[in-house]
C-alpha positions in Angstrom: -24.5 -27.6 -12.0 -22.3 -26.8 -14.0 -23.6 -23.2 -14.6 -23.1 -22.7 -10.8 -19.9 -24.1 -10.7 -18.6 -21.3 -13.3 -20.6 -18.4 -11.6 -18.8 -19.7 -8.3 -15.4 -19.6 -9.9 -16.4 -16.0 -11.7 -17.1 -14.4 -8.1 -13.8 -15.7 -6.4 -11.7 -14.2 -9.8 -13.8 -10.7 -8.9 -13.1 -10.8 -5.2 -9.1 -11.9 -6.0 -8.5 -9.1 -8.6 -9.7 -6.6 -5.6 -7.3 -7.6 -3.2 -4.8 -8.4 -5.6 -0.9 -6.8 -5.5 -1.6 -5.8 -8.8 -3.6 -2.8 -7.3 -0.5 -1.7 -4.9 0.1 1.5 -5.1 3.1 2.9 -7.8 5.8 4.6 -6.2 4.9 8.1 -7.6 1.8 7.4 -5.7 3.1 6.2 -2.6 5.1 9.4 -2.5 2.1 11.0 -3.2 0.0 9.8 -0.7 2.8 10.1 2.0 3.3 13.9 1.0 -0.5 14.5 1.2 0.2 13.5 4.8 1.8 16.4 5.8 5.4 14.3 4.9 8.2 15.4 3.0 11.5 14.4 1.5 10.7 10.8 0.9 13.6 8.6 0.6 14.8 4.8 0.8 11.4 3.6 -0.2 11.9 -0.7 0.5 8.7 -3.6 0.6 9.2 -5.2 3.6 7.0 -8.7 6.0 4.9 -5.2 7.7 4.6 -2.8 4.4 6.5 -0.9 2.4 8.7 1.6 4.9 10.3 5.3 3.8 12.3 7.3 5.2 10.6 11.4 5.4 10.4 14.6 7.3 7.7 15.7 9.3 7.7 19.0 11.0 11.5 19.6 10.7 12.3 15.8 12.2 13.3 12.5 10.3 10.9 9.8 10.6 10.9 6.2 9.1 7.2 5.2 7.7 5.5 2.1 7.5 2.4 2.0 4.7 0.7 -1.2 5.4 -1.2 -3.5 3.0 -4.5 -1.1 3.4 -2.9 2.1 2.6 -2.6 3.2 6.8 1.0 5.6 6.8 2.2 5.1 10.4 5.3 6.0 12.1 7.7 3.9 13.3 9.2 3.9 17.1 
C-alpha cells in the first residue's frame, strides 16, 4: 500500500512540474517567440488575469498582444 501510495504521489509531482510556472517563458524568449511571428518592436511587456500582454508592430501598425498560458500570441480588439 504503501508502495502505491508513493508511486501515486511521484506521478502527480511529474504531471505538476509540466504545467508548472516555472516553465513560463523568459522574457528574451517571449520576445522571441512574438518576433518569430512576424512582430516587431516589442514593448510594455505586463502578466496580466488573460496572459502576459505587449505592445508591437505588425505590418507598419501598433498592436497590443495577449500570449496566453499555452504560448497562443493573439491580438487584442
Amino acid at each position: 500500500m504503501r508502495t502505491r501510495t508513493v508511486l501515486q504521489a511521484t506521478i502527480l509531482l511529474a504531471i505538476a512540474s509540466v504545467w508548472s510556472p516555472a516553465h513560463a517563458l523568459t522574457q528574451e524568449e517571449l520576445v522571441a517567440k512574438i518576433q518569430a511571428a512576424g512582430y516587431s518592436q516589442v514593448s510594455d511587456i505586463k502578466s496580466t488575469a488573460e496572459g502576459t500582454t505587449a505592445k508591437a508592430m505588425k505590418n507598419g501598425k501598433p498592436v497590443t498582444l495577449v500570449v496566453d498560458s499555452s504560448g497562443q500570441i493573439k491580438e487584442r480588439n
